[in-house]
N, C-alpha and C positions, 0 to 999 in steps of 0.2 A: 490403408490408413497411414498417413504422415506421423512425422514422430511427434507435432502440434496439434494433436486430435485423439479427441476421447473416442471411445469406445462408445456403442449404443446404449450402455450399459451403465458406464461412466457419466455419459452427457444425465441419464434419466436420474441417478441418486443426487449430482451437483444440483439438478434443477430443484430436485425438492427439498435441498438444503437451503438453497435457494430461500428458495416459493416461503419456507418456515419461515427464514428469519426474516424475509422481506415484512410477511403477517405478523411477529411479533413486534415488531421496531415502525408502527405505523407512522412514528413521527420522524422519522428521515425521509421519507417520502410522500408529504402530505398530496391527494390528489391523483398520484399514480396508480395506474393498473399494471397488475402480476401479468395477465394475459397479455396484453404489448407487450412489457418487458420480456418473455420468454418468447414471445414469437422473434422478438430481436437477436437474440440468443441462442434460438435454433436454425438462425440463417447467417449463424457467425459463428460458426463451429470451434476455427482459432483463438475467437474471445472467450469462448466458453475454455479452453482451455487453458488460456490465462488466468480467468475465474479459478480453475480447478488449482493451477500453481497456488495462488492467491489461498484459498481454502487450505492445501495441503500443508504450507509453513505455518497455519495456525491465524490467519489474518480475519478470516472471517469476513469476506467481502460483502457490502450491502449496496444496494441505490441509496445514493443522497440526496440526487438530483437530476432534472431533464433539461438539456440545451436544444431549443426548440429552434431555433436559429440551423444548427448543425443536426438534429433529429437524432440525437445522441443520449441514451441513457449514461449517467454516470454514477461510477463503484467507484468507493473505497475502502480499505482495510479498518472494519471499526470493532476489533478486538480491545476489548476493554483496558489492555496492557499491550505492547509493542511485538507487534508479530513472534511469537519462539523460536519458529523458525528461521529468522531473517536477524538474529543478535550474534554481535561479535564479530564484527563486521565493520572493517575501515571502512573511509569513504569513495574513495574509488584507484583504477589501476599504480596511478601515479602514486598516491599514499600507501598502498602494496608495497609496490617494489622500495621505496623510500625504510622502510622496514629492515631491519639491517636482522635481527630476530624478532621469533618470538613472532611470527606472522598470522593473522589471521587466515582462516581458510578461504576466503574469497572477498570482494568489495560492494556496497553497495550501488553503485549504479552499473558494473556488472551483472549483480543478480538482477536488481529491475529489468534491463534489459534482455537478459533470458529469459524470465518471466512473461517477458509482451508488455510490461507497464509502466506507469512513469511513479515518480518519486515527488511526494507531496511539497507544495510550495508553502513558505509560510501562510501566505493567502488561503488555500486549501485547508492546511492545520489549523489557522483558526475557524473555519467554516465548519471543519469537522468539530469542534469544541462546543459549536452552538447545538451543538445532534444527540450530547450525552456528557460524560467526563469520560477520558484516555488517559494514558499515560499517568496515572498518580502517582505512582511506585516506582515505571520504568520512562525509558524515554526515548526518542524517533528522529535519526537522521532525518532532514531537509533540502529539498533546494537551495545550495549556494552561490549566491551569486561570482560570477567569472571572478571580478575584482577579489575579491576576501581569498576565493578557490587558489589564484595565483600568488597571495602572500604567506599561504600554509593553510588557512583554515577552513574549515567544514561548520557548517548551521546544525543546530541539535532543536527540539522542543519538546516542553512538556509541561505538564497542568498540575501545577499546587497554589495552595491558599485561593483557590476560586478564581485562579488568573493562568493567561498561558505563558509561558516566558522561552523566549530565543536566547541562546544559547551558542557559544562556539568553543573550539576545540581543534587541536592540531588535526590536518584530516587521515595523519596515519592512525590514531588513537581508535579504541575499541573497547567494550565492555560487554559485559554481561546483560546487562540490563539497557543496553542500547541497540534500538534495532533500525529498521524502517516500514513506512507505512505506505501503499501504492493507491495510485489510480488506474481506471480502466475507462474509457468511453466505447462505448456499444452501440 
């Protein structure tokens, strides 16, 4: 077994963690079937493991949606507040090192990337926003784009008074209550 692969054991509790909240949360996935989605899932052993990353920092991964184009089921972190796991957290190497103290323990689009997933676009965030309320309390590194990345800044968002708001911030900067929220296509 690789070190990106669950265990038989492992794969079968993720799945029904799964399979749960897939069944409670029916309105992320109007029209989808569980039984696709897992047969896609136990023939992508390495997604499922990214799933499991995803689960274990507390993200809570669900389907939102089907790219029927790409035949791609797609997850995202729809933890009601900004992954636990994945807070206190610059934006990525270059905002690390730029850190003179006081550094945080790692970046995020490094973690994305050891995770296996990507890092929500504004587009994405607000699409997740139509699926429930996030972030009321805390709040979720974004995709930024090159330009803003190159003059210092990092994209944040998050959902108060019934609106989503963007958000920037030096991208060495880090908080408590800031995290990020991933994708996965399957």
């Amino acid at each position: 077994m690789s070190k990106n692969q669950l265990s038989p054991t492992q794969q079968s509790e993720l799945l029904a963690i799964l399979k749960k909240r897939f069944e409670k949360h029916p309105n992320r996935h109007h029209g989808l079937e569980w039984s696709k989605i897992q047969e896609k899932l136990e023939a992508n052993p390495n997604k499922l493991w990214s799933l499991n990353e995803m689960e274990r920092t507390e993200g809570e991964p669900d389907v939102v949606d089907y790219d029927k184009e790409m035949d791609e089921y797609v997850f995202y972190d729809c933890a009601t507040e900004t992954p636990k796991g994945r807070r206190s957290l610059c934006y990525d190497k270059e905002a690390l090192e730029a850190r003179k103290e006081f550094k945080p323990e790692n970046n995020v689009i490094d973690t994305a990337t050891s995770m296996g997933i990507e890092l929500l676009s504004e587009d994405e965030y607000r699409y997740l926003q139509q699926l429930g309320k996030f972030d009321l309390k805390t709040s979720s590194w974004i995709k930024t784009p090159s330009k803003i990345r190159q003059l210092g800044g990092a994209l944040f968002a998050d959902f108060r008074y019934e609106t989503v708001f963007i958000y920037h911030n030096g991208a060495q900067s880090y908080y408590a209550v800031r995290g990020f929220r991933g994708s996965l296509r399957v």
